[in-house]
N, C-alpha and C positions, 0 to 999 in steps of 0.2 A: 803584201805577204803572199808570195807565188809560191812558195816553197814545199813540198807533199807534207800533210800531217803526216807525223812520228808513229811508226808502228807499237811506240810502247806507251805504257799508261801513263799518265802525268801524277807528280809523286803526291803524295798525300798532303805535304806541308802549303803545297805550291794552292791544292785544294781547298784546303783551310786559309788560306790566306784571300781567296777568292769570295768565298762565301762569305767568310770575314766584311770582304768591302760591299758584296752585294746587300746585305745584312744591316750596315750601318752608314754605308753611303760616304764612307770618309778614308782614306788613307792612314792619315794620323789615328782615328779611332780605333782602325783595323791593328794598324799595328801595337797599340795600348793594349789591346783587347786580347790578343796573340801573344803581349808581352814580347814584344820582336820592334826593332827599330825599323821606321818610315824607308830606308833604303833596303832594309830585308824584305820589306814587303812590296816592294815597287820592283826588288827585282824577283821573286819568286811570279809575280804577274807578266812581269816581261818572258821571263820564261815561259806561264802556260801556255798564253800567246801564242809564241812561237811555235813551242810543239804543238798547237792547236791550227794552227793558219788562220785565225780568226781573231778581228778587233774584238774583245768583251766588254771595254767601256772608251767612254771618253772622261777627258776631266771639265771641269762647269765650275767656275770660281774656287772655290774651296773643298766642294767638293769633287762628287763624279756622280755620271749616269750609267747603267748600262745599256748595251746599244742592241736591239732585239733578240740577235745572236745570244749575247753575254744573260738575256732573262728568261729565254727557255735554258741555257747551260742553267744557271746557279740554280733555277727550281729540278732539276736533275742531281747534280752535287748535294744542295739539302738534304735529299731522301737519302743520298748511299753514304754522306757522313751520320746522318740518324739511324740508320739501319747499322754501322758499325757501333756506334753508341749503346743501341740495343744489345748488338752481340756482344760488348766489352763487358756491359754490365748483367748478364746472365750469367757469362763464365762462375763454374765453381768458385770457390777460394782456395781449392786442395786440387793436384791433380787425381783420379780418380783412374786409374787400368791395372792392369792385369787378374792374377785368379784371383779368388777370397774362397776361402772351406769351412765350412760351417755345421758345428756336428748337434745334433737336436733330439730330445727324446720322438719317437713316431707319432704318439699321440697328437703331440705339438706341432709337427712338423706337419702333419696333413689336417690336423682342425681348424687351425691359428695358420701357421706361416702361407702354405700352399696355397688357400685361398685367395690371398691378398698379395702375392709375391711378384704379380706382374708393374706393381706399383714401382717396388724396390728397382727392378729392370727400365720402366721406365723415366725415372729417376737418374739412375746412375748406367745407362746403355754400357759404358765402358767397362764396369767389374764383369768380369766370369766369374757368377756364383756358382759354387757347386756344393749342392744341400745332401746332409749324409745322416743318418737315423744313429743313433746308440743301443745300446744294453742297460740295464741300470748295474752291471757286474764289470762295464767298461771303465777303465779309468779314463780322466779328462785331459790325462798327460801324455797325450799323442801327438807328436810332434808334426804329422800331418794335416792337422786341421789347426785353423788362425783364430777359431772360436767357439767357443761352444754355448749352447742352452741346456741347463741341469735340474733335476728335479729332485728337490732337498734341501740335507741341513743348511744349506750355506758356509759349511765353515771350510774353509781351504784357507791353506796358509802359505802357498807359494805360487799361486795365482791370484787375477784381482776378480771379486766376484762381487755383483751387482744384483740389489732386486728388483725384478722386473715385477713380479704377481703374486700377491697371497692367496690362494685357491679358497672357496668354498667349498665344501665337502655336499652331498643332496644327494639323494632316489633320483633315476630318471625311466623313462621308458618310454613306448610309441604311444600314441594318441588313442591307438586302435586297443593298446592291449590292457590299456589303462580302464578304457570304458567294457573289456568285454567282463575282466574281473571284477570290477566295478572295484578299485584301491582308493579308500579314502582314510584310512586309518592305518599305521602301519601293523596290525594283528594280520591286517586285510594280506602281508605280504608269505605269510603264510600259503596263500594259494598260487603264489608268484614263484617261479623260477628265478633265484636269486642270480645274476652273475661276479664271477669273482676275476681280478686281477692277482695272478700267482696266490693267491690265500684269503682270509678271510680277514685281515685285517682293517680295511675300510669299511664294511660295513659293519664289524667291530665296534670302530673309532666311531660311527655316524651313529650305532644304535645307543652307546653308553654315553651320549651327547642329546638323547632323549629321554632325560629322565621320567619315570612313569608310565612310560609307554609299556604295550602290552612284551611279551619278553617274545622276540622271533628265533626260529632256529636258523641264526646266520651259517650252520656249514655246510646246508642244504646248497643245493644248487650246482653248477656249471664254473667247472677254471680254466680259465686262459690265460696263456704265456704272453700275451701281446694285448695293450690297449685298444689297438684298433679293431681288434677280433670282439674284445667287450663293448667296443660299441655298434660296431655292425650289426651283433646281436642285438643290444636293443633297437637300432633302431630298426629290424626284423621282428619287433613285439616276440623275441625269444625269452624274454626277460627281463627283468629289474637290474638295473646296473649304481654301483654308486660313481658320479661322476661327478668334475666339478667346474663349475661357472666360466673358465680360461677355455679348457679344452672342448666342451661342450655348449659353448657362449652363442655360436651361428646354429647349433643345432635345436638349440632354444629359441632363439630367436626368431625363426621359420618354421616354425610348430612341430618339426619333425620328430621333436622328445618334447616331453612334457616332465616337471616335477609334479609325484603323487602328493606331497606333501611341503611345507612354509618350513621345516624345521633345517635348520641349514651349521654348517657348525665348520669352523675353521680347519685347513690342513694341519696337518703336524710339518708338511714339509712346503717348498713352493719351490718358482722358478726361477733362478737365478742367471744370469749374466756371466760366465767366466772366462775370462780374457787373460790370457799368457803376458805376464810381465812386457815381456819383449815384441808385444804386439800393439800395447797400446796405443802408442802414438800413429800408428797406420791408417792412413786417410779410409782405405777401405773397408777398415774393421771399425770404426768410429762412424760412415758411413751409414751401416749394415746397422750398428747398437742403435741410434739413432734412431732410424726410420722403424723399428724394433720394436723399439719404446713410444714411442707414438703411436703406432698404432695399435698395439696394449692400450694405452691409454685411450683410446678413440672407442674399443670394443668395450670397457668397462664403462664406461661414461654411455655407450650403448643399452650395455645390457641394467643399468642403473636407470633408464628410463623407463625398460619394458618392464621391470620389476623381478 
């Protein structure tokens, strides 16, 4: 064999059929094993050969050996058919690129999603998410966005909607402003700065879910137009906020709010999933629900440990 090795790679089949014989030490077994006939594989080796310039075996009764050459090549070929193996079997099932738009109330979108969202990225590298806050006076039927996160009744009747979280309703506030008022009773909130989102409806809802409790004047206090501003506030010990377990789950969890009080009482509304008919089946809106929902899942199963 005087002839230059071949400037191109030797084909894959030719390599598997190699490794094949190095493997099993037999012609006939290689090619059983291949499911390929004894002359397909006698000649995909004559071939590598050739483009290789180098003996890689000889044959020895029935079988074959290989010849020094031929037992550093096949411990080389091994690893890079294994390392293709590897890559075959990581591959997605779906392909996964281009944008995805994802429209989410703010609350959620910077307590919950933000937080955790480099996960989703490194996950799926190939989606362009592009994360966009709502109004609760927005409708969901904006044809610019591929999904949305909603806080409410759930009832839609021309989208599909899914639920993610049944909220708990609770007092929360900083650690600092809990021990300066000393709030262990709600009468005690009386001397608290209530804050309110658009009205007074939550804490409302949370105090007439107290039965017996002393009676507070819930229209005292501070309104904001924006969740995030109600919580900023508390977590500035500007105030008493009512807030609840989803949206305030990491803020609980790392002491940085405190609930005054054990009494806790279901939303009227929650977060649900709504996904446009015509989107459903989209690898990367199924993607995004997924990894969604998990980790919802993951933060509740969290905060069910810490209490």
């Amino acid at each position: 064999m005087s002839q230059q090795k071949a400037n191109h790679l030797p084909s894959l089949q030719a390599l598997r059929a190699f490794e094949a014989l190095a493997r099993l030490g037999s012609l006939t077994e290689a090619a059983d094993y291949l499911s390929l006939t004894r002359s397909a594989i006698s000649h995909q080796l004559r071939l590598l050969e050739s483009q290789l310039n180098i003996r890689l075996y000889e044959r020895r009764g029935r079988g074959v050996i290989l010849t020094p050459a031929g037992q550093l090549y096949a411990g080389e070929v091994r690893e890079v058919l294994q390392s293709l193996e590897r890559i075959h079997a990581n591959l997605p099932d779906q392909e996964y690129n281009g944008h995805l738009h994802v429209c989410m109330p703010p609350g959620f979108a910077s307590s919950v999603v933000s937080r955790y969202i480099n996960e989703f990225y490194r996950a799926y590298p190939t989606i362009r998410l592009h994360l966009s806050t709502n109004r609760e006076d927005e409708t969901i039927n904006q044809p610019n966005f591929d999904l949305f996160v909603v806080f409410s009744d759930g009832v839609y009747t021309d989208q599909h909607a899914e639920l993610l979280a049944q909220p708990m309703y609770h007092p929360v506030c900083s650690p600092t402003l809990l021990n300066e008022l000393n709030i262990t009773h709600p009468r005690d909130l009386d001397r608290a700065t209530l804050l309110h989102l658009h009205d007074v409806h939550d804490w409302q809802l949370w105090l007439a879910g107290c039965a017996g409790k002393s009676q507070v004047k819930f229209e005292s206090g501070l309104y904001f137009s924006n969740i995030l501003l109600v919580l900023q506030a508390a977590l500035s010990g500007q105030g008493v906020a009512i807030g609840d377990d989803v949206v305030c789950g990491d803020s609980l969890r790392h002491g940085q709010l405190v609930r005054p009080f054990s009494e806790k009482i279901p939303s009227d509304r929650a977060y649900y999933l709504v996904t446009p008919h015509s989107r459903l089946e989209d690898p990367n809106v199924q993607a995004f629900s997924d990894w969604l929902k998990k980790l919802l899942e993951r933060l509740q199963g969290a905060s069910a440990l810490t209490g």
